[in-house]
C-alpha positions as CSV (number, residue, x, y, z in Angstrom):
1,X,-4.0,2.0,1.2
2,X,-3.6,5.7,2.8
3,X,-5.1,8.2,1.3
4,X,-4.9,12.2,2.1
5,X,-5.0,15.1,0.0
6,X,-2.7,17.3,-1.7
7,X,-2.5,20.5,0.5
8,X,-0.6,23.3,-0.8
9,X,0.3,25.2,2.3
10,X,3.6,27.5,4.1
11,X,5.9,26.2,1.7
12,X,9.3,26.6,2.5
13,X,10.7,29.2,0.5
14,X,13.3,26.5,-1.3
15,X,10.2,25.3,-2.9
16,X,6.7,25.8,-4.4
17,X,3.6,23.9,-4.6
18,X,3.3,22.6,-8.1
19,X,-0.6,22.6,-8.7
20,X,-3.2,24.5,-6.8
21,X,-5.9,22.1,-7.2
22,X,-6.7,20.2,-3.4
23,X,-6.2,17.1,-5.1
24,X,-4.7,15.8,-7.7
25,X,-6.8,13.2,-9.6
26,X,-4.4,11.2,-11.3
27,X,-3.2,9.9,-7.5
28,X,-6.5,8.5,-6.8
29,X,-5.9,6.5,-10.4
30,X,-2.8,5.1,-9.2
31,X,-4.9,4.0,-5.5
32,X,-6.8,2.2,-7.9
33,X,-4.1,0.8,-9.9
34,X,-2.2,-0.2,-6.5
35,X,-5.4,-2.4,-5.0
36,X,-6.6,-3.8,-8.4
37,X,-2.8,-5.3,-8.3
38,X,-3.2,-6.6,-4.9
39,X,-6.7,-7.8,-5.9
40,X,-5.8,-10.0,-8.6
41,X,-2.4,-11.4,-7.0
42,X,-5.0,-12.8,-4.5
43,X,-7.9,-13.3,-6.4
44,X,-6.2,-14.8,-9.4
45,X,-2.6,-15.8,-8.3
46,X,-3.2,-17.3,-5.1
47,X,-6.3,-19.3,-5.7
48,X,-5.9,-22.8,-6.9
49,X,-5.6,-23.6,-10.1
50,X,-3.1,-26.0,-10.9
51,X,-5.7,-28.3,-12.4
52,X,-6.2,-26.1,-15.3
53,X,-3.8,-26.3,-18.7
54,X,-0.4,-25.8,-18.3
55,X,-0.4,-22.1,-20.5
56,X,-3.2,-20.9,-18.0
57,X,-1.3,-22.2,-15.1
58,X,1.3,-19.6,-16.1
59,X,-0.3,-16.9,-16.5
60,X,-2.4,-17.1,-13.6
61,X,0.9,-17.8,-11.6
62,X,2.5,-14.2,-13.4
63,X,-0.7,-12.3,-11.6
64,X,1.2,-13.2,-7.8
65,X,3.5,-10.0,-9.5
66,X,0.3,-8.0,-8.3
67,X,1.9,-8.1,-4.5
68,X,3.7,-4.9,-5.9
69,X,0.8,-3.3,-5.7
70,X,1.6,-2.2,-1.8
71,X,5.1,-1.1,-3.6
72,X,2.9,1.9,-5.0
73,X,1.1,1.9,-2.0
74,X,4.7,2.8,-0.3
75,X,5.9,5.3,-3.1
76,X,2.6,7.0,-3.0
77,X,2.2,7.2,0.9
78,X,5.7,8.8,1.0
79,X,4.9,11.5,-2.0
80,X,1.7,12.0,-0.7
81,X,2.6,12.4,3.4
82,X,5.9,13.1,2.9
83,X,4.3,16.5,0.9
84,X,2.0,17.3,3.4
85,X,4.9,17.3,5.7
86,X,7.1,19.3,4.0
87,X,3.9,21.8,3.5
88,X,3.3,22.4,6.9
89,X,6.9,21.6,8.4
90,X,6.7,25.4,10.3
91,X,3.1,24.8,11.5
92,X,3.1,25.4,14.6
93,X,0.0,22.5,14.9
94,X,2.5,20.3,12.9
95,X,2.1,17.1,15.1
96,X,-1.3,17.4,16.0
97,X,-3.0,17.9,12.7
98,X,-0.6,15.3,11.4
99,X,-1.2,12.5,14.0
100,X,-4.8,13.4,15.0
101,X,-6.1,13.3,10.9
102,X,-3.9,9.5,11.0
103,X,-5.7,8.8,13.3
104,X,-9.6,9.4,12.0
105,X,-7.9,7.6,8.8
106,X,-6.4,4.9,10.2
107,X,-7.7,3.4,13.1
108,X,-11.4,3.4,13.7
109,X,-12.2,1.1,10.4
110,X,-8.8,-0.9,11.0
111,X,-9.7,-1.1,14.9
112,X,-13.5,-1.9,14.2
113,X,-11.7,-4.8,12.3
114,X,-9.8,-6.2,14.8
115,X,-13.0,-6.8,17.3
116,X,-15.2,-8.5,14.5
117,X,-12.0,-10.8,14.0
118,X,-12.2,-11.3,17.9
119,X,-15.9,-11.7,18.5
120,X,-15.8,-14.3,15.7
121,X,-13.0,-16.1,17.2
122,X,-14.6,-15.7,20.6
123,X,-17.9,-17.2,19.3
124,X,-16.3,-20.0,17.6
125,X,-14.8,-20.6,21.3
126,X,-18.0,-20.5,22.8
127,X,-19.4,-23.3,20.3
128,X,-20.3,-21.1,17.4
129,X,-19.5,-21.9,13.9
130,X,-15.8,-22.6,13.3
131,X,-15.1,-23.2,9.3
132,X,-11.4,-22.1,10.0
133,X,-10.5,-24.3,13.3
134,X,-9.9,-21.1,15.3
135,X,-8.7,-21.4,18.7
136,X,-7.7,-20.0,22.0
137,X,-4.6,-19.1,20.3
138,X,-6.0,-16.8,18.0
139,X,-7.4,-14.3,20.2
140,X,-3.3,-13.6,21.1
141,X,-3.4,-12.0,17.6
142,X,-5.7,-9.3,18.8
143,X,-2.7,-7.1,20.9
144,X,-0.4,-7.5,18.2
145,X,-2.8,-6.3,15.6
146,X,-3.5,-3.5,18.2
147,X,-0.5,-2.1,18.5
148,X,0.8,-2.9,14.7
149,X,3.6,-5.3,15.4
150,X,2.3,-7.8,12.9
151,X,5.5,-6.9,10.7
152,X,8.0,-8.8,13.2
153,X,5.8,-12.3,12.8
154,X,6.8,-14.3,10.0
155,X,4.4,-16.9,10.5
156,X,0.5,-17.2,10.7
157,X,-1.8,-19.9,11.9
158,X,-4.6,-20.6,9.4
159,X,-7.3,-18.4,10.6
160,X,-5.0,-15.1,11.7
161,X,-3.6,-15.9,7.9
162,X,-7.1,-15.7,6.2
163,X,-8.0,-12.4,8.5
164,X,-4.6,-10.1,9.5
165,X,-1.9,-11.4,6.4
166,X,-2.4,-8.0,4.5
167,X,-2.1,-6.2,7.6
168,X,1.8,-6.1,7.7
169,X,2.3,-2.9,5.1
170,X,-0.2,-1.0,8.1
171,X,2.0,-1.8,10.3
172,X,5.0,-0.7,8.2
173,X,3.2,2.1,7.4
174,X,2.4,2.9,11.1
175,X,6.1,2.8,12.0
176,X,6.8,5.2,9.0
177,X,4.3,7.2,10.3
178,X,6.4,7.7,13.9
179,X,9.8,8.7,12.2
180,X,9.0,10.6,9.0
181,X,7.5,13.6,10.8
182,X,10.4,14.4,13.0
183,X,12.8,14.3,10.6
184,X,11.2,16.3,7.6
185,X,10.2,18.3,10.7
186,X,13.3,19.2,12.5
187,X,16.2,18.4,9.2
188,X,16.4,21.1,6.7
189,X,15.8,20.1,3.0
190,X,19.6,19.9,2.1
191,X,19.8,17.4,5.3
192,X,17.0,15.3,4.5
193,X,17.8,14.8,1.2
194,X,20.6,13.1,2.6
195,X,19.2,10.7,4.4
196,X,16.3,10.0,2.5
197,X,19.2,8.7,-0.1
198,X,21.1,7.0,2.4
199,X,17.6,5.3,3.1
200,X,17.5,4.4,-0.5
201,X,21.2,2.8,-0.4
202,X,20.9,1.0,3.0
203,X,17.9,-0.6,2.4
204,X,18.6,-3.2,0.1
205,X,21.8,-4.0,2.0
206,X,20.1,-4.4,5.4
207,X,17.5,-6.8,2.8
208,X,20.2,-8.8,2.0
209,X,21.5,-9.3,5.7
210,X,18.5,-9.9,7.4
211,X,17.2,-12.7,3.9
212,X,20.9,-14.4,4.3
213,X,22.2,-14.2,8.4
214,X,19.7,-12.3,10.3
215,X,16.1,-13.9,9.5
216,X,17.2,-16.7,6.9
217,X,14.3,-19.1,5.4
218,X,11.7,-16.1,6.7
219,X,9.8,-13.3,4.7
220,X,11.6,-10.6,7.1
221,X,13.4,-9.0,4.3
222,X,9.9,-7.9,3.5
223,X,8.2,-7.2,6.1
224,X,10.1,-4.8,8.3
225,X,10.1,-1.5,7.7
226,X,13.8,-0.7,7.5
227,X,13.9,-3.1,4.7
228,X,10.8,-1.2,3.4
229,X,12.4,2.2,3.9
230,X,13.6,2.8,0.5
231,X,10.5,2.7,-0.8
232,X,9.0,5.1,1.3
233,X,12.1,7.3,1.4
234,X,11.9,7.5,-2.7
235,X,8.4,8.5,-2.4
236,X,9.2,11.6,0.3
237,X,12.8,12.5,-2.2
238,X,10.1,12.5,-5.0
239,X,7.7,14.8,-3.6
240,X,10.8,17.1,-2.2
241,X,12.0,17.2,-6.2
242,X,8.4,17.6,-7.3
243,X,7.9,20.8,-5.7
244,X,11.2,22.2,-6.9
245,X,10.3,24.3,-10.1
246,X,13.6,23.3,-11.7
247,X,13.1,19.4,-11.8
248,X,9.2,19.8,-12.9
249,X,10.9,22.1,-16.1
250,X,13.4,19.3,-16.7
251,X,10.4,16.8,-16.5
252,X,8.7,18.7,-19.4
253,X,11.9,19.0,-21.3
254,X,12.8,15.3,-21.2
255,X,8.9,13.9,-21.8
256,X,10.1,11.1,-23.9
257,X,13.6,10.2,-22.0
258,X,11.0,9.6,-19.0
259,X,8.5,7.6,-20.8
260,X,11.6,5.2,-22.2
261,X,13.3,5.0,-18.8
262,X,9.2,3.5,-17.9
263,X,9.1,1.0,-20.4
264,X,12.8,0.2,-19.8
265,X,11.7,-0.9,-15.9
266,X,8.3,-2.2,-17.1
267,X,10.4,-4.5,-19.1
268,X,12.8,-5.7,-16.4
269,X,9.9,-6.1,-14.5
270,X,8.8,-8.5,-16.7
271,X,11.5,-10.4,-17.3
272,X,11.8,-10.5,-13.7
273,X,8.8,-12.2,-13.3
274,X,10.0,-15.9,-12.6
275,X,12.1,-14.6,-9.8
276,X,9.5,-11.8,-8.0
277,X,6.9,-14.6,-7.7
278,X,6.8,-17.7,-5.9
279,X,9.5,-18.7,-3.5
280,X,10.8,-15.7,-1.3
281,X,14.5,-15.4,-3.3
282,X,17.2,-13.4,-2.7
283,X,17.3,-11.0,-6.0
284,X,13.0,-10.6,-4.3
285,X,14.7,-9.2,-1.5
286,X,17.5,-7.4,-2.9
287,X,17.3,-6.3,-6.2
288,X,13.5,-6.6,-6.9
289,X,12.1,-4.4,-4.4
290,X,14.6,-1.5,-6.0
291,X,13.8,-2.2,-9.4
292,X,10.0,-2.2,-8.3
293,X,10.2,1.2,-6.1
294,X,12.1,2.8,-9.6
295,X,9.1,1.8,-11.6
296,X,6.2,2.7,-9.8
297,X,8.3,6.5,-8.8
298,X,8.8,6.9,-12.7
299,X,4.8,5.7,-13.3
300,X,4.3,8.4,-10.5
301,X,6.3,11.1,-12.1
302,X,5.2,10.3,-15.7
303,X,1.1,10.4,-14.7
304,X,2.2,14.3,-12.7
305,X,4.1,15.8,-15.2
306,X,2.6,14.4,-19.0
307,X,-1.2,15.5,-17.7
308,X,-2.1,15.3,-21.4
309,X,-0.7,11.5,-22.5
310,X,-2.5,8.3,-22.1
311,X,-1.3,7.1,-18.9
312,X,-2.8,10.4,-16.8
313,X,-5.5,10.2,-19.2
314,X,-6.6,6.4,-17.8
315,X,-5.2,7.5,-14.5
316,X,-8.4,9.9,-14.1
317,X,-11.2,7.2,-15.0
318,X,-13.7,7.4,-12.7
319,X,-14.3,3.9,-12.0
320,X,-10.2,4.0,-11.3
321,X,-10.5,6.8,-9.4
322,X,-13.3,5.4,-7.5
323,X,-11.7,2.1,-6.6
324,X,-8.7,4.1,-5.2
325,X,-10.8,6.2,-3.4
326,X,-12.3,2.7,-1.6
327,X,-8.9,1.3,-1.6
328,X,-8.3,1.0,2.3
329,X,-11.0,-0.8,3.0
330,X,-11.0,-2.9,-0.3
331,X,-7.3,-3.7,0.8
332,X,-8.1,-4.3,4.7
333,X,-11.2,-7.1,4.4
334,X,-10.9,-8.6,0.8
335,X,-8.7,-11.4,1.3
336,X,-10.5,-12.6,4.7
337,X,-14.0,-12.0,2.6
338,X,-12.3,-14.3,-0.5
339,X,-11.5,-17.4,2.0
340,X,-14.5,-17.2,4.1
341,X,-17.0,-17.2,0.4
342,X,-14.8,-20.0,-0.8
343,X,-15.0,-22.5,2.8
344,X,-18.4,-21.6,3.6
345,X,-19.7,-22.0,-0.1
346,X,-17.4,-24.7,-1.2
347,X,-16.0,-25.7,1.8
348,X,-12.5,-25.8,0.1
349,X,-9.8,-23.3,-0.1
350,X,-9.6,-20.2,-2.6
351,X,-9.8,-21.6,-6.7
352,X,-10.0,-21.0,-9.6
353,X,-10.3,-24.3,-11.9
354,X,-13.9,-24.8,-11.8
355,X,-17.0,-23.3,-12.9
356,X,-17.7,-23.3,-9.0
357,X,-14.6,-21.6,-8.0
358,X,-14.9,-18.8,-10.1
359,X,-18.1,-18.1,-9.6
360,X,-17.4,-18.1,-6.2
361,X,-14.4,-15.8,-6.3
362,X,-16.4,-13.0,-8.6
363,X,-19.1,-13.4,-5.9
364,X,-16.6,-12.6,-3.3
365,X,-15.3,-10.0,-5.3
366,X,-18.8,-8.0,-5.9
367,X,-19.2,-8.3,-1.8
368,X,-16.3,-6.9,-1.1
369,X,-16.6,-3.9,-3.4
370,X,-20.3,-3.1,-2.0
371,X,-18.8,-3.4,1.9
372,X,-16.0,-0.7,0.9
373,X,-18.0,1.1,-0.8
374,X,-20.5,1.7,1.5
375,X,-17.5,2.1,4.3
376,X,-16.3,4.7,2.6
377,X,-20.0,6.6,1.7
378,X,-20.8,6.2,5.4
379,X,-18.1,5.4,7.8
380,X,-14.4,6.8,6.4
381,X,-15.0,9.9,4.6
382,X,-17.3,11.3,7.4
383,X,-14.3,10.5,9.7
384,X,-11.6,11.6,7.0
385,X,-13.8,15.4,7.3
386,X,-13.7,15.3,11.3
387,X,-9.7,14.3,11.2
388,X,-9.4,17.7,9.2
389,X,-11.0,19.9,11.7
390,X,-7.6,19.7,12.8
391,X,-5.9,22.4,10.9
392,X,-2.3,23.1,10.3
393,X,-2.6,26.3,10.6
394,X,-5.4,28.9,12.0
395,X,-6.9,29.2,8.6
396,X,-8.0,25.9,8.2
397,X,-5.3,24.6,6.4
């Protein structure tokens, strides 16, 4: 969902910058590998088709698995920030670059969001059009969205659900955003190596208290970010290990021990399947969002250091590359642009089972391409070039 470039700048001297290039393609791949996941767990998973034949039921059902998408979201969002970080930790700008370029990235197209969600509700209020039944209530949502504590509510009514559900992982991200640059900041290496795997232990403990006595029969276990942290630790610890010359020389040594240890967690991914999708189970919350965090930081390392197999190779399409670069907004409007084509078309809820329905759901689709894509062309990246007027350092950096 976050996207910044790969700087390469007052490295520590425990480390050094693996690549000079500003940005490394094969990430943008993987942004485009993490929303077409999310896409199709929504898209195809989530619509309606239990009137279809029980084989196709299935396997429409196995696409929900695409909610992992935001785990590489979280492993790329701590290699990526966590690097830039660690980059710049003696910057004496350090904080301001940091926040102020989050800022031009995060907020105006998120914020701009939030008051088309309340002008629609307020209109409805007013006697407007109302397909989704929205009420007084709704407009509630708006300070909570403002000020990202969507991640403590466990519950939506029907039209916050079709407009703010995917907005949870901002919030987590937001909150990730307040502690990580402190500590990589103000911890040396040896230190935060430490608690980054402490953060990688403790997490799927604190998953299993809060799923069993703390939040029980609630999606908590997901949504907050200390259950979310080893995700986002692993990705910092990876981009820490990345930069160290010695494990990128082991990498190249061990090629095909790394691609095995892939397919070994592609494989217990898929066997996993009937218990990642569906009802919010325990192993889900426990073991499920480790096993998922391995995978997509082994898909991460594989794609860096094999730059010549088949997996960086697809990882630098351009239409993959492109679709990560529109990922934010593609993430932040397409599920809300999915249920409001389906009621207002069909009057019925996202599905898949009909001619109708599908037709319906491309259309949706194509829309919500077009409306990121021109977001991005006209209304992000002009923003993303003013956030980086703010230098790290007095070079521009």
């Amino acid at each position: 969902m976050i996207q910044e470039p790969v700087r390469t700048a007052a490295m520590p001297s425990a480390i050094s910058p693996p690549r000079s290039a500003e940005r490394i393609p094969e990430l943008d791949g993987l942004r485009g590998i993490a929303i077409f996941l999310v896409f199709i767990s929504h898209y195809l998973g989530g619509a309606g088709h239990v009137q279809l034949r029980p084989w196709l039921r299935h396997i429409f059902a196995a696409t929900s698995i695409g909610w992992s998408g935001v785990d590489l979201f979280f492993v790329l969002s701590g290699f990526l920030i966590g690097g830039i970080l660690i980059d710049a930790r003696n910057s004496p700008y350090y904080f301001r670059a940091f926040y102020m370029r989050r800022v031009h990235r995060i907020l105006p197209i998120y914020y701009l969001w939030i008051l088309l969600y309340a002008v629609v509700v307020s209109t409805a209020l007013l006697g407007g059009p109302n397909p989704f039944s929205a009420s007084g209530r709704d407009l509630f949502q708006v300070p909570v969205q403002l000020l990202f504590f969507q991640n403590f509510e466990f519950t939506l009514f029907p039209f916050q659900h079709a407009w703010f559900l995917v907005t949870w992982s901002l919030a987590v991200e937001e909150q990730f955003y307040i502690f990580a640059p402190p500590l990589i900041r103000f911890l040396s290496l040896h230190k935060l190596v430490y608690v980054l795997l402490g953060a990688i232990v403790a997490a799927p403990i604190f998953r299993f208290v809060v799923f069993r006595y703390l939040f029980p029969g609630t999606i908590a276990a997901s949504y907050l970010l200390l259950c979310r942290a080893d995700t986002l630790a692993l990705g910092i610890l990876l981009a820490i290990a990345w930069r160290n010359p010695a494990f990128r020389s082991f990498l190249d040594r061990h090629r095909l021990s790394l691609q095995l240890t892939l397919l070994l967690l592609f494989l217990g991914t898929c066997a996993s399947i009937p218990w990642l999708v569906g009802g919010f189970s325990l192993f889900r919350a426990t073991v499920g969002y480790s096993w998922l965090a391995a995978l997509y930081g082994c898909l991460l390392l594989l794609v860096l250091s094999q730059t010549d197999g088949w997996l960086a190779a697809i990882m630098r399409w351009k239409s993959l590359r492109s679709l990560g670069a529109i990922s934010y907004c593609v993430y932040l409007i397409h599920l809300t642009i999915l249920f409001l084509a389906q009621r207002l078309i069909l009057h019925s809820s996202p599905q898949i089972y009909s001619f109708k329905g599908i037709a319906v759901t491309v259309f949706a689709a194509l829309i919500t391409l077009a409306l990121a894509a021109l977001s991005w062309r006209y209304f992000e990246k002009p923003l993303i070039r003013r956030g980086h007027t703010y230098a790290y350092d007095q070079k521009g950096v």
